[in-house]
C-alpha positions in Angstrom: 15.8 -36.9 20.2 18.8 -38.0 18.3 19.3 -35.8 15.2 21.8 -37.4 12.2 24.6 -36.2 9.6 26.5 -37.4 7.5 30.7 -37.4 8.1 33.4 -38.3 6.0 36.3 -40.6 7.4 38.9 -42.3 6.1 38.8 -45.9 5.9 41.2 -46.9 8.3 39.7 -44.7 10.6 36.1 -46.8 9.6 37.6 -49.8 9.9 39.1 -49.4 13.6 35.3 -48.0 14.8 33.5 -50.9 13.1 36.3 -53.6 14.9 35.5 -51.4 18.1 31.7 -51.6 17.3 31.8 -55.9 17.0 34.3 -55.8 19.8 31.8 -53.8 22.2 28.9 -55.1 20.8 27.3 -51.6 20.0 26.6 -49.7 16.8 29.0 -48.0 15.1 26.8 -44.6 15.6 27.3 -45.4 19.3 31.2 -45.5 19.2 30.9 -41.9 17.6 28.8 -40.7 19.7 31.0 -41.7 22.5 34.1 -40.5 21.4 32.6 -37.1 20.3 31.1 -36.7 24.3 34.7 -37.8 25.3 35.9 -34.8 22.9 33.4 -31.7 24.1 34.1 -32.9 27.7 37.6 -32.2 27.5 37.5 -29.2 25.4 35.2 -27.6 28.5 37.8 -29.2 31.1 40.9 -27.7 29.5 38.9 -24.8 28.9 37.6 -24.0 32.7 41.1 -25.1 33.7 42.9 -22.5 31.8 40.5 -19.8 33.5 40.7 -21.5 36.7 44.6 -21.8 36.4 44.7 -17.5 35.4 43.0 -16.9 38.4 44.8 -18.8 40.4 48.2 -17.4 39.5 46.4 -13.7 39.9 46.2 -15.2 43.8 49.5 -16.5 43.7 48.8 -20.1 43.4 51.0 -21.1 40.5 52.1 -24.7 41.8 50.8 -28.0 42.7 52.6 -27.5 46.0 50.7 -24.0 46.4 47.2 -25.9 45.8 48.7 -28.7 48.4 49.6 -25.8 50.9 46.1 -23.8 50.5 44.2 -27.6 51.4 46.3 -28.6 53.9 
């Protein structure tokens, strides 16, 4: 169930999501929404990619040419 609150913006910022919302033909709640799923996604990526990236360097993989040789 979708749960509400209130945010404040400033209006240019407004204005761009409602020409986005006519432009895409969905609500402006929707284009929020969206961009706010976009945001937590890639705070967890860069997240799990710094831990993956500390123990990958703790195996001595520090390199894209490292992952490359450990795949290949």
């Amino acid at each position: 169930m979708a749960q509400s609150f209130t945010i404040n913006l400033p209006a240019d910022v407004k204005q761009e999501i409602d020409e986005l919302s006519q432009l895409d033909g969905v609500s402006p709640d929707e284009i929020v929404g969206r961009a706010v799923k976009q945001h937590i996604f890639r705070r967890k990526f860069h997240s799990l990619r710094e831990k993956m990236a500390a123990t990958a360097q703790d195996q001595g993989t520090s390199t894209d040419q490292d992952v490359f040789d450990r795949v290949s």
